[in-house]
DSSP file (Angstrom, degrees, kcal/mol; ACC not computed):
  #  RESIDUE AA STRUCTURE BP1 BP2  ACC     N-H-->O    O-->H-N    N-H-->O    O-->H-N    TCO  KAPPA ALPHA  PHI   PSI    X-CA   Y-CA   Z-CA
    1    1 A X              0   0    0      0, 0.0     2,-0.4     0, 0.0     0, 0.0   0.000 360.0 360.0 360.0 138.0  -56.3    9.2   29.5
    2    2 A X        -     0   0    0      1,-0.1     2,-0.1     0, 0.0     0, 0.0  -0.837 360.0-117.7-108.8 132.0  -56.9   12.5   28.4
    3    3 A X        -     0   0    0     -2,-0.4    -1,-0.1     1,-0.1     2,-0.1  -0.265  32.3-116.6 -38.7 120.3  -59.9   13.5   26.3
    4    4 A X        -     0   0    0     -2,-0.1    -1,-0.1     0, 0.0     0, 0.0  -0.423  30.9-109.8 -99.4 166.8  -59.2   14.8   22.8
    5    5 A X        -     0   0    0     -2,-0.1     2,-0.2     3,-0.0     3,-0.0   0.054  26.7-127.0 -54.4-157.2  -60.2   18.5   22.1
    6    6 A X        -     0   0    0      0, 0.0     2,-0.4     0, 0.0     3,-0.1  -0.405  30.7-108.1 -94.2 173.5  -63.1   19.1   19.7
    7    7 A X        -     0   0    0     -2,-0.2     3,-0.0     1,-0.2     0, 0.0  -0.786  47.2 -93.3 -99.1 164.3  -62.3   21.4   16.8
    8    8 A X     >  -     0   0    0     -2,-0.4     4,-2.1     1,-0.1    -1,-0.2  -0.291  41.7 -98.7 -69.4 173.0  -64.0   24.5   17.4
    9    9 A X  H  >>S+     0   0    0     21,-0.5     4,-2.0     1,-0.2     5,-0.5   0.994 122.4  55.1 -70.0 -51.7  -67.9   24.9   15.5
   10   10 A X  H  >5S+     0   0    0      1,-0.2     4,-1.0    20,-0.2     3,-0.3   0.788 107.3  52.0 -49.9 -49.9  -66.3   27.0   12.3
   11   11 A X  H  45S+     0   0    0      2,-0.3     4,-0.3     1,-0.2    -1,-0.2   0.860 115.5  37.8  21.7 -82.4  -63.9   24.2   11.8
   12   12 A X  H  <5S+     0   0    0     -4,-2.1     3,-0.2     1,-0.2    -2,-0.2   0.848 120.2  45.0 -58.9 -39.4  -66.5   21.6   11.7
   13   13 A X  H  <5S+     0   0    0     -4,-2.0    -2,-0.3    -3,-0.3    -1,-0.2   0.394 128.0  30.3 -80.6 -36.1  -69.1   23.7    9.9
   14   14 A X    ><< +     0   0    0     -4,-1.0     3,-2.5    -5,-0.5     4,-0.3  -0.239  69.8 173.8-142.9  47.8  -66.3   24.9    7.3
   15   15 A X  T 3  S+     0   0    0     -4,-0.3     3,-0.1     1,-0.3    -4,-0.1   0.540  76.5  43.7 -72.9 -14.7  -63.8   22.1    7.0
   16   16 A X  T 3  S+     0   0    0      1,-0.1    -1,-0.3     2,-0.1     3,-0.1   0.185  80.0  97.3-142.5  51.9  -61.8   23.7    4.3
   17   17 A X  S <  S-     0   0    0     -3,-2.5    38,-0.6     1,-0.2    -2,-0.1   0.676  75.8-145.8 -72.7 -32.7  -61.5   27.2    5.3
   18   18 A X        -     0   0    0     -4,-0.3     2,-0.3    -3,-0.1    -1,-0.2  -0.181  40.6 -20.7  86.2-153.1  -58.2   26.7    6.7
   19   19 A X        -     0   0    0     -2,-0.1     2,-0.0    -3,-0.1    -3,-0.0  -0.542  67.6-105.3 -72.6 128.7  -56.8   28.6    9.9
   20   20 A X        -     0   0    0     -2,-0.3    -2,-0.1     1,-0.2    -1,-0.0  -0.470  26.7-162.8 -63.7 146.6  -58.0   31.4   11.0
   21   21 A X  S    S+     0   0    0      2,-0.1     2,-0.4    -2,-0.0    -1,-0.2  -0.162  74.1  43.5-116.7  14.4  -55.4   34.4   10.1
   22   22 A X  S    S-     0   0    0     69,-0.0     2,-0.3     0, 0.0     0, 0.0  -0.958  88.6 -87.3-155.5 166.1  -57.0   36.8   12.6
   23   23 A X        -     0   0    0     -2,-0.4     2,-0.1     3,-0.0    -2,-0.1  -0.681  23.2-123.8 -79.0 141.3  -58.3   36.9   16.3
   24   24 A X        -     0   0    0     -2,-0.3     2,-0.3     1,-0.0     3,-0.1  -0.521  38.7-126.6 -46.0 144.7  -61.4   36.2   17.8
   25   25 A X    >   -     0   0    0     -2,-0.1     3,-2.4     1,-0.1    -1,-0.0  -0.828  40.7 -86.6 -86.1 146.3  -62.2   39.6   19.6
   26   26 A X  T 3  S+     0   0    0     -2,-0.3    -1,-0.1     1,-0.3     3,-0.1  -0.147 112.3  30.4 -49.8 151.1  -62.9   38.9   23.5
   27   27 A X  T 3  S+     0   0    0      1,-0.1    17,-0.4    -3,-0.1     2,-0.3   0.126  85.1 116.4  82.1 -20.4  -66.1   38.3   24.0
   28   28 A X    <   -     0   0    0     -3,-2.4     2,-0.3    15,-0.2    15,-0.2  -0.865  46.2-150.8-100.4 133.9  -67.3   36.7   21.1
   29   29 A X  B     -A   42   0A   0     13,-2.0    13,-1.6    -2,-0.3     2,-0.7  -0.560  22.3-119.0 -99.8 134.7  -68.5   33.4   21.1
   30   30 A X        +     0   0    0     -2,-0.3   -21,-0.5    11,-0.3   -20,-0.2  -0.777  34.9 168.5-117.5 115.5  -68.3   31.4   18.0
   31   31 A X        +     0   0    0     -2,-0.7    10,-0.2   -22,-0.1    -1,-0.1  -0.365  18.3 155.7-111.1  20.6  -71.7   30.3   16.6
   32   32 A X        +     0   0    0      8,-0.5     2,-0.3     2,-0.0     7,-0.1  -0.366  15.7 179.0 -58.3 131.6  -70.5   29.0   13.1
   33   33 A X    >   -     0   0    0      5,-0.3     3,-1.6   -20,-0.1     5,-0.2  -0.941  39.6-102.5-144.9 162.2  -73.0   26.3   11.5
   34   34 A X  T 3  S+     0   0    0      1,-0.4    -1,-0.0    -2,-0.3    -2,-0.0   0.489 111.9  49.8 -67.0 -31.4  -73.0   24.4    8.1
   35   35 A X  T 3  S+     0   0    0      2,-0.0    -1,-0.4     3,-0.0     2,-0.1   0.706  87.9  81.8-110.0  13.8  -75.6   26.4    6.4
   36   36 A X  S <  S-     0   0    0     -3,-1.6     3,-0.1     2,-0.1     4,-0.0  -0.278  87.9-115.3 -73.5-157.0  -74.5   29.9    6.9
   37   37 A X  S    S+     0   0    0      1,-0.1     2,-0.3     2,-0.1    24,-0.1   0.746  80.7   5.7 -88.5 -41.0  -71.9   30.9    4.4
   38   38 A X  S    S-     0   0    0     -5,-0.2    -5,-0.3    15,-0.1    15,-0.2  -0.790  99.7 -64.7-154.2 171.4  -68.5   31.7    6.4
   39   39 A X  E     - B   0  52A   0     13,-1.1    13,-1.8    -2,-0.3     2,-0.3  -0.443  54.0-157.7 -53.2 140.2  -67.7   31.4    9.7
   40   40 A X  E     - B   0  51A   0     11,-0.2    -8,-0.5    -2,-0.1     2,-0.5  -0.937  10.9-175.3-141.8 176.3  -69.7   33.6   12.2
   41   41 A X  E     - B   0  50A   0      9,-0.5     9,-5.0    -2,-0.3     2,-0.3  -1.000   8.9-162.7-146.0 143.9  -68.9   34.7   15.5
   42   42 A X  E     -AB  29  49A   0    -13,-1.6   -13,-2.0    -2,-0.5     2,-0.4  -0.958  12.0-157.5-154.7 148.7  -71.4   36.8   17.8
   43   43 A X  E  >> - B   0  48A   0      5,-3.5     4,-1.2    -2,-0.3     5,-0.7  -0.936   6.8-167.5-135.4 114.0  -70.8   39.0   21.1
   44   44 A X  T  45S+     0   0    0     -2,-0.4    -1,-0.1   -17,-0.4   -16,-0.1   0.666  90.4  61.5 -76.6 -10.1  -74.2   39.3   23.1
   45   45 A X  T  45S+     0   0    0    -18,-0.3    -1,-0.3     1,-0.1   -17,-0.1   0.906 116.3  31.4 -78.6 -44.4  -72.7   41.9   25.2
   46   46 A X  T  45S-     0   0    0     -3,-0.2    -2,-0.2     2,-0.1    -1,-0.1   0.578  99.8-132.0 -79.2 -20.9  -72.4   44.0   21.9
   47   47 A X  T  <5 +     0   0    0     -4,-1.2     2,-0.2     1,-0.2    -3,-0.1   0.752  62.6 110.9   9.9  63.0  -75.1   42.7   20.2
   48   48 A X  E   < -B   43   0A   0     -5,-0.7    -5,-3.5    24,-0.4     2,-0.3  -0.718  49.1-140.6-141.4-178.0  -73.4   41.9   16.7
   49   49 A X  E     -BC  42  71A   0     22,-2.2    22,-1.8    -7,-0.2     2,-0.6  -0.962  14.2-142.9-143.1 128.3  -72.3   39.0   14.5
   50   50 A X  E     -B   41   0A   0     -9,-5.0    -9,-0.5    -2,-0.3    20,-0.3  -0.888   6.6-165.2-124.9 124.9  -69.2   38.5   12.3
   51   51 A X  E     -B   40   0A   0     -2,-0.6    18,-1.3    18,-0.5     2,-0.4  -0.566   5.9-178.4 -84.6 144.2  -69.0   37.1    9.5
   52   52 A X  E     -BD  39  68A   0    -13,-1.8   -13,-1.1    -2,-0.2    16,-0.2  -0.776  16.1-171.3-143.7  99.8  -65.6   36.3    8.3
   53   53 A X        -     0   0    0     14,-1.9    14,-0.1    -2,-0.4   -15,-0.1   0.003  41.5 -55.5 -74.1-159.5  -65.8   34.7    4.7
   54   54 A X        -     0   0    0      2,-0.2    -1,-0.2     1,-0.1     6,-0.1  -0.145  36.1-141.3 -51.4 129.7  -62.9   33.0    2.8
   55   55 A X  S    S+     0   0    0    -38,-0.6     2,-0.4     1,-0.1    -1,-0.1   0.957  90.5  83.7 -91.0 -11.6  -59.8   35.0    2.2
   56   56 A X  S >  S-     0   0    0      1,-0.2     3,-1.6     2,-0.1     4,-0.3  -0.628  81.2-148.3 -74.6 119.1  -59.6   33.5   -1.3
   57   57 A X  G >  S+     0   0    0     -2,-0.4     3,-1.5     1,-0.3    -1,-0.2   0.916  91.5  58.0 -56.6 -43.8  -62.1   36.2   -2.9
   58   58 A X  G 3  S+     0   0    0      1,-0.2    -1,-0.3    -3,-0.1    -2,-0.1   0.508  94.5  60.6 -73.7  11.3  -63.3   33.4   -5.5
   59   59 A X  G <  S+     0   0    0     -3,-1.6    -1,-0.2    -5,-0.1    -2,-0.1   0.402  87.3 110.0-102.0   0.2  -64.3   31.1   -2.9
   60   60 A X    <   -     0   0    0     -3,-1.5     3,-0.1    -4,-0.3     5,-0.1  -0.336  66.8-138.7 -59.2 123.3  -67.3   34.1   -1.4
   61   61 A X  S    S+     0   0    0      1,-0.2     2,-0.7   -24,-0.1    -1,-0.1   0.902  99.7  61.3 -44.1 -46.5  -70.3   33.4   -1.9
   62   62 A X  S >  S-     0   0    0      4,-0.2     3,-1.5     2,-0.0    -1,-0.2  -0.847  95.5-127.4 -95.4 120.3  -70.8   36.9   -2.8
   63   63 A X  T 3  S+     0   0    0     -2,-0.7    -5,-0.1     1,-0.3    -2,-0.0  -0.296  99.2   8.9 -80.2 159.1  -68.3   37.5   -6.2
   64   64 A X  T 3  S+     0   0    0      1,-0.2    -1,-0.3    -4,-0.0    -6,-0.1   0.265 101.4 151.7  54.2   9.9  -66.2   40.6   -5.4
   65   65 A X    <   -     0   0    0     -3,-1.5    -1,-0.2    -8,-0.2     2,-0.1   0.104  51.5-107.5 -24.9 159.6  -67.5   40.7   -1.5
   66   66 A X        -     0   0    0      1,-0.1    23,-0.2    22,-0.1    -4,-0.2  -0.313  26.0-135.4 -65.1 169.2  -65.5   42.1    1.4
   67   67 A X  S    S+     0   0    0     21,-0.6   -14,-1.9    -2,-0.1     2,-0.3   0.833  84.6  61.8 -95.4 -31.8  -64.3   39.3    3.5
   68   68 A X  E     +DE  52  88A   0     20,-2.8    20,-1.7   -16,-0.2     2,-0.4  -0.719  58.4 167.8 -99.3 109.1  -65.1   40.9    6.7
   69   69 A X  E     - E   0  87A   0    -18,-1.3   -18,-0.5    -2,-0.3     2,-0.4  -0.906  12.1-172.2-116.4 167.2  -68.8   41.9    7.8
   70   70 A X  E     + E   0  86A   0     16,-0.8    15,-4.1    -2,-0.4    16,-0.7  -0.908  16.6 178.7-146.8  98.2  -70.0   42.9   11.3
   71   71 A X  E     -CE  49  84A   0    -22,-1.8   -22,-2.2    -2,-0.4     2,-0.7  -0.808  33.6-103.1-110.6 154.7  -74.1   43.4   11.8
   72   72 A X        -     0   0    0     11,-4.4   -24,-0.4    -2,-0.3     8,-0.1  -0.733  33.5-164.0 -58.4  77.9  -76.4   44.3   14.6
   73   73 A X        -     0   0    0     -2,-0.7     2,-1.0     6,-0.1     3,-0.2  -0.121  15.7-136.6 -69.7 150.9  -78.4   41.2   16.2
   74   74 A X  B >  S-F   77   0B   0      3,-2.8     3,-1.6     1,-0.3    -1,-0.1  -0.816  77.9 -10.1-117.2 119.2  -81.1   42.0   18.2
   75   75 A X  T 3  S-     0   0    0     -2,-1.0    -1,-0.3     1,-0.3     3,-0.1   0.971 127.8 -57.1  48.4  46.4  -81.5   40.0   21.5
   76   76 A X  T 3  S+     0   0    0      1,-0.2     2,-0.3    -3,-0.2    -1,-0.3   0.466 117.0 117.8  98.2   5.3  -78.8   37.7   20.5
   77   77 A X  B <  S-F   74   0B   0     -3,-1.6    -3,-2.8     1,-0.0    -1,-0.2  -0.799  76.5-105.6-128.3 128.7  -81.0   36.7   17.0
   78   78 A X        -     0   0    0     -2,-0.3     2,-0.1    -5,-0.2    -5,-0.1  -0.492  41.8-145.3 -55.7 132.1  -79.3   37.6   13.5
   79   79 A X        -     0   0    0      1,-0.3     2,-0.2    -2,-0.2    -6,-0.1  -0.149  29.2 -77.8 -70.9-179.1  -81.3   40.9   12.1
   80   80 A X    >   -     0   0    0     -2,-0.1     3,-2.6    -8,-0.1    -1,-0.3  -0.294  57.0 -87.2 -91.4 167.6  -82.0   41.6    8.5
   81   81 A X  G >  S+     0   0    0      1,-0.3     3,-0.5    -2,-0.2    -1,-0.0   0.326 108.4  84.7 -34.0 -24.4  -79.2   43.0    6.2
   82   82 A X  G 3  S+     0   0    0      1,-0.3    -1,-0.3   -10,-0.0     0, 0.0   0.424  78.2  62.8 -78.3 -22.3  -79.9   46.5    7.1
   83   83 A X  G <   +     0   0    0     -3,-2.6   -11,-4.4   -11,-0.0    -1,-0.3   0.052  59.3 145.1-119.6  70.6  -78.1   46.7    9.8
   84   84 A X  E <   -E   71   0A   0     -3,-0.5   -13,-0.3   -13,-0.2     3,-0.1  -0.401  26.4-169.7 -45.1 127.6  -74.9   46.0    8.7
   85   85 A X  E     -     0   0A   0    -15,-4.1     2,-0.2     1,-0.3   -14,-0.2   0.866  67.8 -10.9 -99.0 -52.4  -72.3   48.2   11.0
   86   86 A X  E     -E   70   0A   0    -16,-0.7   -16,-0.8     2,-0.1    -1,-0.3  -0.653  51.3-162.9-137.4-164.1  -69.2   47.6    8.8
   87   87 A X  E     +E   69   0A   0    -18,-0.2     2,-0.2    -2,-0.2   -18,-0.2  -0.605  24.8 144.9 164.2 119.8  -67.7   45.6    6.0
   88   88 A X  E     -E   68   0A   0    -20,-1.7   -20,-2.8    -2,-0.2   -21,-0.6  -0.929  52.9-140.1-154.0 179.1  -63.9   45.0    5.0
   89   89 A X  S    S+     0   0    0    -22,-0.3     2,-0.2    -2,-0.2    -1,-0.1   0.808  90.8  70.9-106.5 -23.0  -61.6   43.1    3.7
   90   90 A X  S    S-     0   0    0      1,-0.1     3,-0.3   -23,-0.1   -22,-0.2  -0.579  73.7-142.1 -70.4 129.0  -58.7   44.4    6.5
   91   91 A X  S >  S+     0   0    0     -2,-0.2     3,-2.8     1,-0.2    -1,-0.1   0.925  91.6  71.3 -17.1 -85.3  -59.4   43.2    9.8
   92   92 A X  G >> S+     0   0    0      1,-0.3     4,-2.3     2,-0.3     3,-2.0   0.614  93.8  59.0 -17.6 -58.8  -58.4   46.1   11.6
   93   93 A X  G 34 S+     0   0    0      1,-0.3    -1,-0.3    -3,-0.3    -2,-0.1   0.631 106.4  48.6 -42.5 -11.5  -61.6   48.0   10.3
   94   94 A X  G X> S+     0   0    0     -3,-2.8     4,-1.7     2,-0.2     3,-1.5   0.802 108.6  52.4-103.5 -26.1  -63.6   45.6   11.7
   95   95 A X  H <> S+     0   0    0     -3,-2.0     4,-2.9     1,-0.3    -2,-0.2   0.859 115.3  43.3 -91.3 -31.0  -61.6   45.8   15.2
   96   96 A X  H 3< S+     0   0    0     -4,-2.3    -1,-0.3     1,-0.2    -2,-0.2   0.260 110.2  55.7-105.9  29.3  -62.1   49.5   15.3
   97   97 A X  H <> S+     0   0    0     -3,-1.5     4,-1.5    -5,-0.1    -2,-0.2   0.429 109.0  47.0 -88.8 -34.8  -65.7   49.1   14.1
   98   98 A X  H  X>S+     0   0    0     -4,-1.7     4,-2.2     2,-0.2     5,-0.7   0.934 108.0  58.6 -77.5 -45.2  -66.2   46.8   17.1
   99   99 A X  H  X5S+     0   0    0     -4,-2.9     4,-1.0     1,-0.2    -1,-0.2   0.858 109.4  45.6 -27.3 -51.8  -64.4   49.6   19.2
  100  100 A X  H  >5S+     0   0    0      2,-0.2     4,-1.8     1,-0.2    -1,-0.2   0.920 111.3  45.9 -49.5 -56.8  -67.0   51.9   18.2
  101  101 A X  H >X5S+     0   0    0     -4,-1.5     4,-0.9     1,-0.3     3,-0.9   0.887 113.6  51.2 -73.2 -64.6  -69.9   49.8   18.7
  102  102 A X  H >X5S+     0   0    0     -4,-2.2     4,-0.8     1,-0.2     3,-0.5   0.849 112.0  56.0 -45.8 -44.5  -68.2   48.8   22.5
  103  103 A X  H 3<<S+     0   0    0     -4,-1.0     3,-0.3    -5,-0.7    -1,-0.2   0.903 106.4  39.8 -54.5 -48.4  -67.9   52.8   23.0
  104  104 A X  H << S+     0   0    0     -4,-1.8    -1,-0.3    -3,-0.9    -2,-0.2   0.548 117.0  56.8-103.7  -2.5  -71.5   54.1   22.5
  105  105 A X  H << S+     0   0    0     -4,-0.9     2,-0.4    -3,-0.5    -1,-0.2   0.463  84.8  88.3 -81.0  -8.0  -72.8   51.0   24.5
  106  106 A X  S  < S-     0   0    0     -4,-0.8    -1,-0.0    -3,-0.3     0, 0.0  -0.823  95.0 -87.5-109.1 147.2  -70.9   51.5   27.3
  107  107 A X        -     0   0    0     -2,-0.4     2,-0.3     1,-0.2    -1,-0.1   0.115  38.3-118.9 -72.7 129.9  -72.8   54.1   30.3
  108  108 A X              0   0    0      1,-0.1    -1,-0.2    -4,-0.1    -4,-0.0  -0.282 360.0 360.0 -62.7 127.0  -72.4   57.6   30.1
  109  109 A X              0   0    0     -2,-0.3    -1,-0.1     0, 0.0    -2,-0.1   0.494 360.0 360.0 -78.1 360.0  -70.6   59.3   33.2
């Protein structure tokens, strides 16, 4: 008899968020639990975090927020607020915020 999945942690943690509309990016692990805010998703090779709130704006914690943030984490541990890298509500900014980030981390030839 086969074992049934789990739902993933954002899921569990966020039960009426609904589907996600976007990709994980490779590499990020998702590290959602019941008292952050949104869903969050972290790549320790990048050392960043993503938050991906609600896409209904009135359900944000923060009123008139982005949905999309991306910070630094430091050794795999959420930083303060300051270092925020990006923030949108379009995906896409955030995938070619991660681009960046993947870019100037990887060794100069």
């Amino acid at each position: 008899m086969d074992k049934p999945e789990t739902e993933p942690r954002w899921k569990q943690a966020f039960p009426d968020y609904g589907d996600l509309d976007f990709e994980v990016p490779e590499g990020f692990e998702d590290t959602s639990w019941r008292n952050e805010t949104c869903p969050c998703f972290m790549s320790a090779e990048l050392d960043v975090a993503l938050y991906a709130d609600y896409r209904d704006p009135s359900a944000r914690e923060v009123p008139g927020g982005k949905r999309f943030v991306l910070m630094e984490t430091v050794d795999g541990q959420y930083a303060s607020t300051d270092n925020v890298l990006a923030v949108a509500d379009g995906f896409d900014e955030i995938l070619a915020a991660i681009d960046e980030r993947r870019a100037s981390m990887a060794p100069k030839v």
